[in-house]
C-alpha positions as CSV (number, residue, x, y, z in Angstrom):
1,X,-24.9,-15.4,68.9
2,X,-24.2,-11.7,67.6
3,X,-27.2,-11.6,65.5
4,X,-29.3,-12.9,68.8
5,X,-27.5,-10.4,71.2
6,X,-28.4,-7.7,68.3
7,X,-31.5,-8.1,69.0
8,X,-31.8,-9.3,72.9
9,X,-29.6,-6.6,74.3
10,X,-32.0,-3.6,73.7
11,X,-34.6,-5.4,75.1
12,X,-33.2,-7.6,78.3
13,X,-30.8,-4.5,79.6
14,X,-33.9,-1.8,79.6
15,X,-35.8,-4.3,81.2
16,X,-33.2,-5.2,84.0
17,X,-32.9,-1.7,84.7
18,X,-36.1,-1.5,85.3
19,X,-36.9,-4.3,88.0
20,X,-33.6,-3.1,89.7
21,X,-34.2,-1.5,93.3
22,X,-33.1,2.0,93.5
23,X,-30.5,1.4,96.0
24,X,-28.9,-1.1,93.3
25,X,-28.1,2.6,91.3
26,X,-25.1,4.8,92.3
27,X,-27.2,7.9,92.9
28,X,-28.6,9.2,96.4
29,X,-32.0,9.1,95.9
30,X,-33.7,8.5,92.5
31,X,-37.1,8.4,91.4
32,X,-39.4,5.8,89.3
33,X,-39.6,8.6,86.5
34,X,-36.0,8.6,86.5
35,X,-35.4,5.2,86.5
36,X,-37.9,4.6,83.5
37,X,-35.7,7.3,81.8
38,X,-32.6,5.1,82.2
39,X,-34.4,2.5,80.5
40,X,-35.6,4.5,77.6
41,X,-32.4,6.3,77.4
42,X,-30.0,2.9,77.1
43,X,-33.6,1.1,74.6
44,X,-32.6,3.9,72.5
45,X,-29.0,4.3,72.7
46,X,-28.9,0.5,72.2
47,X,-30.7,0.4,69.3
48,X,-29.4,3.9,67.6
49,X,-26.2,1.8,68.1
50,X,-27.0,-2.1,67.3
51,X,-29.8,-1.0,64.8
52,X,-32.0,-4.1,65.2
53,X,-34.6,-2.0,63.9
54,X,-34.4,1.0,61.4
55,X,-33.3,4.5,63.7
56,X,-36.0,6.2,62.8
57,X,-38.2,3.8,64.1
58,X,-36.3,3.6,67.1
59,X,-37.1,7.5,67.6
60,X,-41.1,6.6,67.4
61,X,-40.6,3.8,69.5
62,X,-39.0,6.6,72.1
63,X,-41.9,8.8,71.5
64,X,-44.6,6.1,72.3
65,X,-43.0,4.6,75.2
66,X,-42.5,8.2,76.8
67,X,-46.5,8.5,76.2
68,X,-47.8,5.0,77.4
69,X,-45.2,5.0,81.0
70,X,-44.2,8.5,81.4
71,X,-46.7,10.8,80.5
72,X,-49.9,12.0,82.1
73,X,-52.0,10.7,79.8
74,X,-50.4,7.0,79.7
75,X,-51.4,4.0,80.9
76,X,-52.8,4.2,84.5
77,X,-51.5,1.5,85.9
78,X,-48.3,2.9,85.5
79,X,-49.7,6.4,87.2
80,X,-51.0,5.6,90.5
81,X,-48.9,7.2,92.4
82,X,-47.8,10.1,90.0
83,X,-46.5,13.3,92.8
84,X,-45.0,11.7,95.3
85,X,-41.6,12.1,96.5
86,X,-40.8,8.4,95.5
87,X,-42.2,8.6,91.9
88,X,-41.7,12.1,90.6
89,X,-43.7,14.5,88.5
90,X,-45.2,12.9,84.9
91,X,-44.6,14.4,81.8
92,X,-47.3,16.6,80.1
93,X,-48.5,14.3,76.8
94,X,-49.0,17.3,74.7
95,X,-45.0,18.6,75.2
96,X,-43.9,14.8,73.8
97,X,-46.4,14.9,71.1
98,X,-45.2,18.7,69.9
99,X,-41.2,16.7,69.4
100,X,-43.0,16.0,66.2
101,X,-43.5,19.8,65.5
102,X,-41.0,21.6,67.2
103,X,-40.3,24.6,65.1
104,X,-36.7,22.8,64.7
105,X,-38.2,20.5,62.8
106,X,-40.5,23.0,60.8
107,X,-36.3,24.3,59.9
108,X,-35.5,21.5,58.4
109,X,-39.3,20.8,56.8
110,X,-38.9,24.4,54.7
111,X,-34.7,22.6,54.1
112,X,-36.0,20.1,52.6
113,X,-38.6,21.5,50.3
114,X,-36.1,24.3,48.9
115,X,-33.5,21.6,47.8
116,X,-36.1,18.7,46.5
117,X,-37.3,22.3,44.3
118,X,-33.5,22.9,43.6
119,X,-33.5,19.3,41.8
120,X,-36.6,19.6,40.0
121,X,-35.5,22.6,38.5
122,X,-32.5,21.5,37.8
123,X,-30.6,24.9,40.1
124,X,-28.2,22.9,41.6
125,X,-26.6,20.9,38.4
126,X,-26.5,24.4,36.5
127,X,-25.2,26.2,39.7
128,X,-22.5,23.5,39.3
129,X,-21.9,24.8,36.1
130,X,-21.5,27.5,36.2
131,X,-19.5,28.0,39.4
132,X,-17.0,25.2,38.4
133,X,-15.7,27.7,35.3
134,X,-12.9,29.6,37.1
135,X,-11.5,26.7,38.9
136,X,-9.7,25.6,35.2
137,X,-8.3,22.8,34.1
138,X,-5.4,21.5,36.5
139,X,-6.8,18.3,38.5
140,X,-6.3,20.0,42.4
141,X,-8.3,23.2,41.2
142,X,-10.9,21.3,39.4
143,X,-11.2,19.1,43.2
144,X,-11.2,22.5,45.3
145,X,-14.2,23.7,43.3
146,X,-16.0,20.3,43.3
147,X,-15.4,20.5,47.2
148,X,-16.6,24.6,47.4
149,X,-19.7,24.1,45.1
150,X,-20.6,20.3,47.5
151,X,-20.3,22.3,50.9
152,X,-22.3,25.4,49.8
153,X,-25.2,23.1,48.7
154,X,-24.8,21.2,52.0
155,X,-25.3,23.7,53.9
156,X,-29.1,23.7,52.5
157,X,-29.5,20.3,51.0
158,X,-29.2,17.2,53.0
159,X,-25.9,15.8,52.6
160,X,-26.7,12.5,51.5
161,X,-28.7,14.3,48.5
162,X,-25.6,16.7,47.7
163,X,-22.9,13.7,47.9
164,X,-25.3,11.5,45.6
165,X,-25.8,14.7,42.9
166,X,-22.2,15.8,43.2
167,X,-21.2,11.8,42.9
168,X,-22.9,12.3,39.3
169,X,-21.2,14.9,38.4
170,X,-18.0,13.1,39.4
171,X,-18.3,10.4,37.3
172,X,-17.3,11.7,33.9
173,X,-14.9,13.4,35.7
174,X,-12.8,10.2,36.9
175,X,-13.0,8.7,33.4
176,X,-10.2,11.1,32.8
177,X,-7.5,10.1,35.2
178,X,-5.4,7.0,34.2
179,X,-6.4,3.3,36.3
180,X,-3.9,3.6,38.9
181,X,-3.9,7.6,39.5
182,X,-3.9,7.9,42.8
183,X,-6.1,11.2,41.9
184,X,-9.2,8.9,41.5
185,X,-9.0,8.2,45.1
186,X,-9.0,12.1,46.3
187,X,-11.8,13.2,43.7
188,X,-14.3,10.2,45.0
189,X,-13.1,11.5,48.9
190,X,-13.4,15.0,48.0
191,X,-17.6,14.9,47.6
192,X,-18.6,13.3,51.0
193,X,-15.5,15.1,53.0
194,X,-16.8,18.2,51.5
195,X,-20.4,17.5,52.4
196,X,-19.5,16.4,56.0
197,X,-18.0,19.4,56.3
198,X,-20.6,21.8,54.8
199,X,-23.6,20.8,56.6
200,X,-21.8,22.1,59.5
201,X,-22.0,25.7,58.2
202,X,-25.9,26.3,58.2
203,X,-28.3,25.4,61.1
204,X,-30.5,23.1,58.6
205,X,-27.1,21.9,57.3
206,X,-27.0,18.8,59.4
207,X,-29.4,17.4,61.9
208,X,-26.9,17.6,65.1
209,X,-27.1,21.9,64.3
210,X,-30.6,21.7,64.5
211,X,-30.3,19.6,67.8
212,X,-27.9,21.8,69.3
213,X,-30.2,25.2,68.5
214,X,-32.7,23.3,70.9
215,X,-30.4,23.8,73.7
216,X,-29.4,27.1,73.1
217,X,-32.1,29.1,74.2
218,X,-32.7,32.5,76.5
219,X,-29.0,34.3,77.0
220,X,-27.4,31.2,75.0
221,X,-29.4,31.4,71.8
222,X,-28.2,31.9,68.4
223,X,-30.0,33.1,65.3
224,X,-29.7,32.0,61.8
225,X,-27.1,34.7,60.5
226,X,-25.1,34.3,63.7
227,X,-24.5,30.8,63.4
228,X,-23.3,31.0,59.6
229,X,-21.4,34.1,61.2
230,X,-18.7,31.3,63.0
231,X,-20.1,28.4,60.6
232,X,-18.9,29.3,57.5
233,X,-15.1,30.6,58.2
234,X,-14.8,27.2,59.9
235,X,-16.1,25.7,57.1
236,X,-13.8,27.4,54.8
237,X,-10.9,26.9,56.9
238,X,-12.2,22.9,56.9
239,X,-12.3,22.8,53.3
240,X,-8.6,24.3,53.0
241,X,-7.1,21.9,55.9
242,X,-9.2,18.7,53.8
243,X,-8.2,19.7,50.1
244,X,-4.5,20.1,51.0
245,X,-5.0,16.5,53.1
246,X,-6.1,15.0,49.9
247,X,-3.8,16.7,47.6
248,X,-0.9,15.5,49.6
249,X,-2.0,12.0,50.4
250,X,-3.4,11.1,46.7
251,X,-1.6,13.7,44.2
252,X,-2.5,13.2,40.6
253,X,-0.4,12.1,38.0
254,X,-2.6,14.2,35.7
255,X,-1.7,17.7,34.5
256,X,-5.3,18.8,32.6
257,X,-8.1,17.5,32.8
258,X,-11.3,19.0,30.4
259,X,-15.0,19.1,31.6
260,X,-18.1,19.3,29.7
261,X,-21.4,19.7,32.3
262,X,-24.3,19.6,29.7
263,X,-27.6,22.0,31.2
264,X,-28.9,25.3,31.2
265,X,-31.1,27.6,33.4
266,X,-34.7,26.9,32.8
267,X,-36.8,29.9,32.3
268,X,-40.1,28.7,33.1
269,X,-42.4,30.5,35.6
270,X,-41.9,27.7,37.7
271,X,-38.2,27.8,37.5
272,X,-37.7,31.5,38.3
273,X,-40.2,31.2,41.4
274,X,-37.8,28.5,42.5
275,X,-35.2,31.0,41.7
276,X,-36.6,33.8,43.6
277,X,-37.7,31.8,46.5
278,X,-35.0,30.4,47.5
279,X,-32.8,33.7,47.1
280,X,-35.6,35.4,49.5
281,X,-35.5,32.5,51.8
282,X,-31.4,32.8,52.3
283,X,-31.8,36.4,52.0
284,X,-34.4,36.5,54.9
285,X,-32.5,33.9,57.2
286,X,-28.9,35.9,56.7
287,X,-30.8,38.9,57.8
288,X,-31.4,37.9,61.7
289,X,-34.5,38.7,63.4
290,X,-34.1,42.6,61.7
291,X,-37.5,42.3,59.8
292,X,-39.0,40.4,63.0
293,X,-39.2,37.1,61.7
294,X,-37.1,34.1,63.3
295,X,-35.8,31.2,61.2
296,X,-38.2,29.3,61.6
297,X,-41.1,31.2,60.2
298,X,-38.5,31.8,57.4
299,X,-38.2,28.3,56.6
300,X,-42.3,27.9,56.1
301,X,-42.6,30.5,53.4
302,X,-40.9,28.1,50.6
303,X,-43.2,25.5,52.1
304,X,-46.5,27.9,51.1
305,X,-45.0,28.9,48.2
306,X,-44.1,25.5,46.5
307,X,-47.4,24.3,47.6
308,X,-49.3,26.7,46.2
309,X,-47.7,27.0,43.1
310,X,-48.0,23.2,42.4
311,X,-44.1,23.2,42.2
312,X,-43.8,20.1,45.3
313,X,-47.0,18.3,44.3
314,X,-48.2,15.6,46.5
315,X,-45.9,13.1,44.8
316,X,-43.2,15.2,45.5
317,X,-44.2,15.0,49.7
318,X,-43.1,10.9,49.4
319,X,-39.8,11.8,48.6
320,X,-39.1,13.7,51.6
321,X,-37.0,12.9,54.3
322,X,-39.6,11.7,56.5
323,X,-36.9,9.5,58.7
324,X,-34.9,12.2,59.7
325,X,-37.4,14.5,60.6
326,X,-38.6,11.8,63.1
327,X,-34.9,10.5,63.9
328,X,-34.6,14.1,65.2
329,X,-37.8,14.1,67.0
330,X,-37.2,11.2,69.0
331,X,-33.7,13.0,70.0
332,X,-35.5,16.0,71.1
333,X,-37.9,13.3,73.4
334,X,-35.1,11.7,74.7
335,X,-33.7,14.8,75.7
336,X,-36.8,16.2,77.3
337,X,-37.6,12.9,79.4
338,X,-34.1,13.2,80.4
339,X,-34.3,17.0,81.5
340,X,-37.9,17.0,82.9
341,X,-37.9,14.0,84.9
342,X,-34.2,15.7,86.5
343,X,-32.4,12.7,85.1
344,X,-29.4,14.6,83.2
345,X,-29.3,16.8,86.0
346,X,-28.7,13.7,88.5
347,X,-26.3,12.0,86.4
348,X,-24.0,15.1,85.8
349,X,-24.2,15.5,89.5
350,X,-23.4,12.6,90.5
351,X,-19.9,12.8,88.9
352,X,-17.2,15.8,90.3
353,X,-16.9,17.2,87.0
354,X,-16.3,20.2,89.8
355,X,-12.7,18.1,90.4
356,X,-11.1,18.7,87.0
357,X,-9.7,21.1,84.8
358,X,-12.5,22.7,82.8
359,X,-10.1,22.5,79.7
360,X,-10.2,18.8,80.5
361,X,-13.8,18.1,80.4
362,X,-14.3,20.3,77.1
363,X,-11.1,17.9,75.1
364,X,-13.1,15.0,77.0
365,X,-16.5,15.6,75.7
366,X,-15.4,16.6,72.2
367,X,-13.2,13.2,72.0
368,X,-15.9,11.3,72.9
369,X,-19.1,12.8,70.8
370,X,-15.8,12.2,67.8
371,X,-15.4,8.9,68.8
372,X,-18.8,7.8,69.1
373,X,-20.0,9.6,65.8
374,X,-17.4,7.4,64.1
375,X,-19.5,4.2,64.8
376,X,-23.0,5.4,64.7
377,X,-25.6,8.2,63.2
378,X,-24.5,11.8,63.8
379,X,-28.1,12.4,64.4
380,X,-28.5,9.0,66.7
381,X,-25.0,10.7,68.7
382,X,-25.7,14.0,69.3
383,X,-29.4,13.4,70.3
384,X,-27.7,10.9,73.1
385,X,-25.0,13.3,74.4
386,X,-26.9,16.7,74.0
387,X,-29.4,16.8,77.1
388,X,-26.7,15.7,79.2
389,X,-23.9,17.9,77.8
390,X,-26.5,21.2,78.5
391,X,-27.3,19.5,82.0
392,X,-23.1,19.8,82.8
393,X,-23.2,23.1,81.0
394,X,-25.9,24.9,83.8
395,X,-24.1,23.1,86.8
396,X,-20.5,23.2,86.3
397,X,-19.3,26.8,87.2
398,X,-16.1,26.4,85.8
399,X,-16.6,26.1,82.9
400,X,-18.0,29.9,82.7
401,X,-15.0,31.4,82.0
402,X,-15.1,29.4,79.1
403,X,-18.3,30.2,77.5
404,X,-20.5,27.6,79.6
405,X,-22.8,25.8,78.4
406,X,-22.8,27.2,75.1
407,X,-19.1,26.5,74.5
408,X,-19.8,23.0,75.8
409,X,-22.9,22.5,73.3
410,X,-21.2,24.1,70.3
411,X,-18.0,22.0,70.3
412,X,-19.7,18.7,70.8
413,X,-22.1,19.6,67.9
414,X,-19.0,20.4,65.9
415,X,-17.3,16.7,66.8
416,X,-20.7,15.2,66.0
417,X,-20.3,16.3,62.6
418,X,-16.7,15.9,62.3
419,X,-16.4,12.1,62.7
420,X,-16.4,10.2,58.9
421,X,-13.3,7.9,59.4
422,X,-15.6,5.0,58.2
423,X,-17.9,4.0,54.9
424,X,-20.4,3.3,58.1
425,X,-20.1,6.9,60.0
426,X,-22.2,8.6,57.3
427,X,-24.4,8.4,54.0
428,X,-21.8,10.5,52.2
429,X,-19.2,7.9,53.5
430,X,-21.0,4.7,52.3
431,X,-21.8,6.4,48.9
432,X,-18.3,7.2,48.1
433,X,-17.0,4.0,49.3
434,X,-19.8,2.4,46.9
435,X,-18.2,3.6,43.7
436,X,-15.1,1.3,44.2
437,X,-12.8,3.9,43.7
438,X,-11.8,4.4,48.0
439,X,-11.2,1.7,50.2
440,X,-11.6,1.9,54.2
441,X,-7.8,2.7,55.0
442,X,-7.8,5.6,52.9
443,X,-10.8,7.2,53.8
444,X,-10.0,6.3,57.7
445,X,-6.5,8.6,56.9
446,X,-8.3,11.1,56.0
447,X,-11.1,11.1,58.7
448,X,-9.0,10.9,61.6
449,X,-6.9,14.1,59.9
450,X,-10.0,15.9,59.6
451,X,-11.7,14.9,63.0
452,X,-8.9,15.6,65.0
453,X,-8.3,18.6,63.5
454,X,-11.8,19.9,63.4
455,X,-12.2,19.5,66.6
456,X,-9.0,21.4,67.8
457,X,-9.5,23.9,65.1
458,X,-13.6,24.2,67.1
459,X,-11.5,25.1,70.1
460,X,-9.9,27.9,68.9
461,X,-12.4,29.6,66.7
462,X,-14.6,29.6,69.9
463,X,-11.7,30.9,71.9
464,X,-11.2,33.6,69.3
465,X,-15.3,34.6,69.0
466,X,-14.9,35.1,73.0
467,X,-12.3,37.0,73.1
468,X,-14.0,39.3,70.3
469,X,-17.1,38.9,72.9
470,X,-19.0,37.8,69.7
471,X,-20.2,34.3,71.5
């Protein structure tokens, strides 16, 4: 029966919403656009959720259906009466199709091909190196710079690529402690804590960042440089809070421990234009908008250059991330059938958010993007709650004094990223867990220490930035 209702549920509770007469839903009035936006909005939330089919599929699948029944160039049976009152205004076909090019996506495109260059050129195991020298021999320093060296390249890299390189690295490293050190079990946490926590730093660090820069547009927006202004002090503060977590749960028995990272810096042309490249990029997205460039024309210029220079060769374009780049374009879909056809507006309207303590609805939707990122993608769980977290944003007042919609957005994106109580709530998580050396109850400990904390530390770095009028 659960293996049938995996697959019946996302099917049989779209289509019931469907055939449902509008007075059967809890809202004044509501229109056919809107109530075909229900139905793709639970199809995809049931399936980012159940997974009967892969997530990234479940993002085309959002795409086309938006198309065929709520665009203007759809089917036309399901168009007739497209501008009346009763059906509401149709989506323009060419704003769903340009999901799959926003310039967000272009971001993480120009991400991608800077680390997939970093590996072929070997930067990141020699940058590993080299920066794990001053962190000596005792086990908790050697773990804090294992944890330093996996969040910086997280914030670049994906973090499923930077827990599986660092996870490499780790290996000889665990050979070292004795069977039953509890050490073993902090070291394997360390990597995918540490990349959980990185990606949070950069815009392109992690797809719910990338997300949440949709949102943040006009008076709200927030530029490269800004972003790793906040990001990376609450990264760093992260990375403290998690390494003392796992020092104190799992303390090694170990004194010294010696380590011996074979490589060197290549010095071929190739290699240094990787080099160069990718300093320039960073360079160019630290800097702002000062030389009149936004981020995302940065993020193209690695994408010419590798091209041209043969350095990503058409082999190299299979091994991108194709998946996420469309799991995130079916989120930003989602979110503009949900906003276009006035659905998030009616549903946050529908509830008196107006009744209760602005404080309140802030803990509320930060505990529950936490929650729900435990049990399912980030991605999948920040595209769901996004649209209709920016729709409460713009219509509850009271929440101004508190920074608005932009407080709203930024500490649900933070608690999307923040939830890794499970092997199932990331990548990084099931990798870790796959080596043996963690088991579910310890890495839950440690999530739920790190979650909750996260999200209260979020709080009070934002309160802090406002105060300093810097958000």
């Amino acid at each position: 029966m659960r293996i049938q209702a995996k697959y019946l549920l996302p099917l049989l509770i779209p289509l019931l919403v469907l055939v449902l007469p509008a007075s059967a839903f809890p809202f004044e009035s509501m229109t056919v656009m809107q109530q075909r936006a229900i139905a793709l909005f639970l199809l995809a939330a049931l399936c980012w959720v159940l997974e009967p089919i892969p997530i990234y599929a479940t993002s085309v699948v959002v795409i086309v259906l938006e198309l065929l029944f709520l665009s203007d160039k759809g089917l036309i049976w399901f168009r007739r009466d497209a501008g009346t009152p009763e059906f509401g205004g149709l989506l323009s076909y060419s704003d769903v199709m340009a999901t799959f090019a926003s310039p967000i996506i272009m971001l993480f495109l120009g991400g991608f091909f800077l680390a997939m260059a970093a590996t072929k050129y070997r930067l990141d195991i020699n940058l590993a190196r080299v920066l794990l020298k001053p962190f000596g021999a005792k086990p908790q320093w050697v773990m804090a710079g294992l944890m330093l060296i996996t969040a910086i390249f997280s914030m670049f890299m994906s973090n499923t690529a930077t827990t599986a390189m660092m996870l490499a690295i780790l290996t000889p490293i665990l050979v070292l402690f004795k069977p039953n050190d509890p050490g073993k079990i902090a070291f394997a946490l360390s990597i995918p804590v540490a990349a959980n926590i990185g990606g949070i730093g950069t815009p392109i660090g992690t797809p719910p960042n990338a997300i949440a820069l949709k949102y943040l547009t006009g008076e709200n927006m927030i530029t490269f440089g800004e972003w790793m202004a906040f990001g990376v002090p609450f990264v760093a503060i992260m990375l403290v809070l998690a390494w003392a977590s796992l020092c104190a749960l799992f303390p090694s028995t170990e004194t010294n421990m010696s380590l011996d990272i074979k490589g060197k810096f290549l010095k071929t042309p190739k290699a240094i234009t990787v080099y160069v490249t990718f300093a320039v990029t960073v360079g160019l997205w630290l800097m702002g908008s000062s030389h009149g460039m936004n981020s995302y024309t940065v993020a193209l210029i690695p994408v010419a250059v590798f091209s041209m220079t043969g350095i990503i060769n058409k082999e190299d374009l299979k091994k991108i991330s194709w998946d996420v780049l469309w799991l995130v374009s079916g989120g930003f879909a989602l979110g503009l059938a949900l906003d276009r056809t006035g659905l998030a507006k009616l549903l946050v309207n529908s509830i008196p958010f107006e009744n209760f303590a602005p404080e309140i609805v802030l803990v509320g939707a930060a505990a529950l993007c936490l929650l729900m990122a435990n049990f399912m993608s980030h991605t999948a769980t920040a595209n769901l709650l996004m649209p209709i977290m920016a729709a409460l944003g713009v219509s509850m007042t009271s929440l101004t004094p508190l920074g608005g919609e932009m407080t709203l957005i930024l500490v649900v994106t933070f608690a999307a990223s923040l939830g890794m109580s499970l092997p199932i709530s990331t990548p990084p998580n099931a990798l870790a867990h796959a080596t043996g050396h963690v088991n579910s109850n310890q890495m839950a400990k440690v999530g739920v220490i790190l979650g909750v904390g996260g999200v209260a530390l979020s709080f009070v770095m934002i309160w802090i930035l406002r105060l300093v009028n810097f958000l």
